[in-house]
C-alpha positions as CSV (number, residue, x, y, z in Angstrom):
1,X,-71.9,-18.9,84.0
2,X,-74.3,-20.5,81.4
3,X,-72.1,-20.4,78.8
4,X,-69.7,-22.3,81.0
5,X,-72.5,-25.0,81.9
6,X,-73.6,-25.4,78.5
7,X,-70.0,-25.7,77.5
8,X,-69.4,-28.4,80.0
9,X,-72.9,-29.9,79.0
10,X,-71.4,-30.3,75.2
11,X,-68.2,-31.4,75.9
12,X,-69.6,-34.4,78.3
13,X,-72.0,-35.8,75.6
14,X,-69.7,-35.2,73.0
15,X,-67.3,-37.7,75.2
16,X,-70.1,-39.9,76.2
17,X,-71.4,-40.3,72.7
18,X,-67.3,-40.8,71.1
19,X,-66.6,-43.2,73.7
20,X,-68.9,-45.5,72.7
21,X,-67.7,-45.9,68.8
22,X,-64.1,-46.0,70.6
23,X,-64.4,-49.2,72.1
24,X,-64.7,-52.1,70.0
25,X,-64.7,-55.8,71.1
26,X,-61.3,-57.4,70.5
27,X,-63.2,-60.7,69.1
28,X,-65.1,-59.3,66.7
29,X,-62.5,-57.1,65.5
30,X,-60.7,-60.6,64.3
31,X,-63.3,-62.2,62.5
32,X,-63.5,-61.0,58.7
33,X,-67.5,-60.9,58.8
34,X,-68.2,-59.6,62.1
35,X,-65.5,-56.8,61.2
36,X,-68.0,-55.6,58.7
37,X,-71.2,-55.8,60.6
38,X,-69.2,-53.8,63.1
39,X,-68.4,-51.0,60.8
40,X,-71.8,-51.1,59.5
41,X,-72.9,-50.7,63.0
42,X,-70.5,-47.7,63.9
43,X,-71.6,-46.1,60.9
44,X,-75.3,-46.3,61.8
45,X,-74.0,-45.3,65.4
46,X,-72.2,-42.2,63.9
47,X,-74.7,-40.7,61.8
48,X,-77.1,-40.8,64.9
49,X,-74.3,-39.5,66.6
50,X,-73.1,-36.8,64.4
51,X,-77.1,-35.4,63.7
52,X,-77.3,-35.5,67.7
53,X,-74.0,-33.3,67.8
54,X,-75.7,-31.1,65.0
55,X,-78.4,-30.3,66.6
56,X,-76.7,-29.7,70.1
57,X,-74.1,-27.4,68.0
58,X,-77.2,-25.4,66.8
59,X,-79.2,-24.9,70.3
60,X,-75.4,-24.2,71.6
61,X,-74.8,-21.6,68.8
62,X,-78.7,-20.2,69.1
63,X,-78.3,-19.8,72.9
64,X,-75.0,-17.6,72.5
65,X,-76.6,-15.6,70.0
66,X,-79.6,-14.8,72.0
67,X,-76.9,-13.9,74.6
68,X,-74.8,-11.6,72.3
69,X,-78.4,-10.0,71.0
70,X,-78.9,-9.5,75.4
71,X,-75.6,-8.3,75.7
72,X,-75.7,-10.7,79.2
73,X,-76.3,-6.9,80.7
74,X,-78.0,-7.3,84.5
75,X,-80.8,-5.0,85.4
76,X,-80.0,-5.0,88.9
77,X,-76.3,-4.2,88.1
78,X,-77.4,-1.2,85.6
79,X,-79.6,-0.1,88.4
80,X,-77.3,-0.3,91.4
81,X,-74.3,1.3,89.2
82,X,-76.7,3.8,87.9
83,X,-77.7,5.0,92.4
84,X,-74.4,4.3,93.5
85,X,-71.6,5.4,90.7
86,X,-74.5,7.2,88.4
87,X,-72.3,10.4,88.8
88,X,-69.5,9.5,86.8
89,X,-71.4,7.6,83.8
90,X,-70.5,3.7,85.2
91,X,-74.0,2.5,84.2
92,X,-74.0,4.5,81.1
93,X,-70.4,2.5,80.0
94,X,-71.9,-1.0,81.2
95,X,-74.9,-0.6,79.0
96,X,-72.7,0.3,76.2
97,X,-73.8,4.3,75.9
98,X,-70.6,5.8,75.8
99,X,-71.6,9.1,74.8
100,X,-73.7,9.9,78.0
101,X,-71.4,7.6,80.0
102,X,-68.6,10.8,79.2
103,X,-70.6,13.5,79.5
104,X,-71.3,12.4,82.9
105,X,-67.6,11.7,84.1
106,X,-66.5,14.9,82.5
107,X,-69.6,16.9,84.0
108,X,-68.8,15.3,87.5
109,X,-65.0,16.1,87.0
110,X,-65.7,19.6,85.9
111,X,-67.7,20.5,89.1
112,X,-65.2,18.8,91.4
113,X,-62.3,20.7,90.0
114,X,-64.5,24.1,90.3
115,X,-65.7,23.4,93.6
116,X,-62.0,23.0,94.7
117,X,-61.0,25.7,92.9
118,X,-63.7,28.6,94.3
119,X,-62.8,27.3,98.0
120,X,-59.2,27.6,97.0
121,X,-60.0,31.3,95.9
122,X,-62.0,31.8,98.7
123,X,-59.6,30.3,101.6
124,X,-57.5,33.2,100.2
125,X,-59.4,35.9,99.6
126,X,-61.1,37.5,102.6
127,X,-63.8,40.4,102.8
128,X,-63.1,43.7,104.8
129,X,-65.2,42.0,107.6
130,X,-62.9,38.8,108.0
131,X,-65.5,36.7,106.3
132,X,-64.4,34.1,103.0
133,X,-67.0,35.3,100.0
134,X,-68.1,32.5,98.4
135,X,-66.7,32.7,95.3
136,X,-69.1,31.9,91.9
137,X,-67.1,29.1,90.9
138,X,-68.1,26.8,93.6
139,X,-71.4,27.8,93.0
140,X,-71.4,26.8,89.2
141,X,-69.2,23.6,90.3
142,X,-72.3,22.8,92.7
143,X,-74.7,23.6,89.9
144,X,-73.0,21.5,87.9
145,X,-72.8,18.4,90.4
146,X,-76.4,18.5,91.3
147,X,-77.4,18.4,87.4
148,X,-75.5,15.2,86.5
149,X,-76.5,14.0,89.7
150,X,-80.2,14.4,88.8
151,X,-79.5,13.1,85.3
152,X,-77.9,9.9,87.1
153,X,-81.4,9.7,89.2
154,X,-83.1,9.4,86.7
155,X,-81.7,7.1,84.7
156,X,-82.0,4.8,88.1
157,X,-85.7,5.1,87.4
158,X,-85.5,4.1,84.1
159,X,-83.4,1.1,84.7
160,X,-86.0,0.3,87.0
161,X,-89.5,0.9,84.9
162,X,-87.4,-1.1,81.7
163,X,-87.3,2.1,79.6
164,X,-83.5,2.4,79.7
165,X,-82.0,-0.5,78.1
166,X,-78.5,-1.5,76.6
167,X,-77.8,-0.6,73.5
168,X,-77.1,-3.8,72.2
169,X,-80.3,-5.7,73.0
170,X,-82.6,-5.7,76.5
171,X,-81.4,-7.2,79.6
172,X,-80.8,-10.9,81.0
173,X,-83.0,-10.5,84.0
């Protein structure tokens, strides 16, 4: 959104400032001498004009750099993806860490399809007193869940002390 506004921002002075070297005088534009002075003066006017569009070009290009350094990452987005979706890596992709970001969604996947698998195996499989054993693999599916959970805590609470931070730079907010 501040890109846009700054855009906008350009793009009106930069019409503002073109429009007024635009419009010329239709009696002055017939008179040999005051033909000159009037080129003179738009060449005055233009200079001013194109230092003032220099410099707005510069703060323009500045302000997206410092952006593209922040990597216009939110901390309160990082931290609500990190307690809400923090299971299968989404903060760990929106701050640009990848690597953790799949170890996560392959850890959560993992445990889900061993969870699903040990009640499958035990829906099947009955004791000689009637009772469904549970099975080892929902166990390590659990174990499994509870750790990348954790991990996903975790990084919550770092998002919110400030010492997790996007790769590419620190956040916006």
């Amino acid at each position: 959104m501040r890109k846009f506004t700054l855009l906008f921002l350009v793009m009106f002075v930069t019409i503002l400032t073109n429009s007024a070297f635009v419009s010329v005088p239709e009696s002055l534009s017939t008179m040999p001498e005051a033909a000159a002075a009037t080129n003179v003066a738009v060449t005055k006017k233009t200079s001013k004009g194109k230092l003032f569009m220099k410099i707005l070009k510069n703060k323009f290009e500045k302000a997206a750099q410092k952006a593209k350094r922040a990597g216009d990452k939110s901390k309160i987005a990082a931290a609500l993806l990190a307690f809400f979706l923090g299971g299968f890596g989404v903060h760990d992709f929106y701050l640009g860490n990848k690597r953790n970001g799949i170890i996560k969604l392959l850890g959560t996947i993992l445990g889900i399809v061993l969870m699903v698998a040990g009640f499958a195996a035990a829906a099947t499989a009955t004791t000689t007193t009637g009772l469904a054993a549970l099975p080892v693999l929902v166990i390590i599916g659990w174990l499994i869940l509870l750790g990348v959970s954790i991990w996903a805590f975790v990084d919550f609470i770092r998002i919110l002390t400030g010492s997790y931070e996007p790769v590419d730079g620190s956040y916006t907010d």
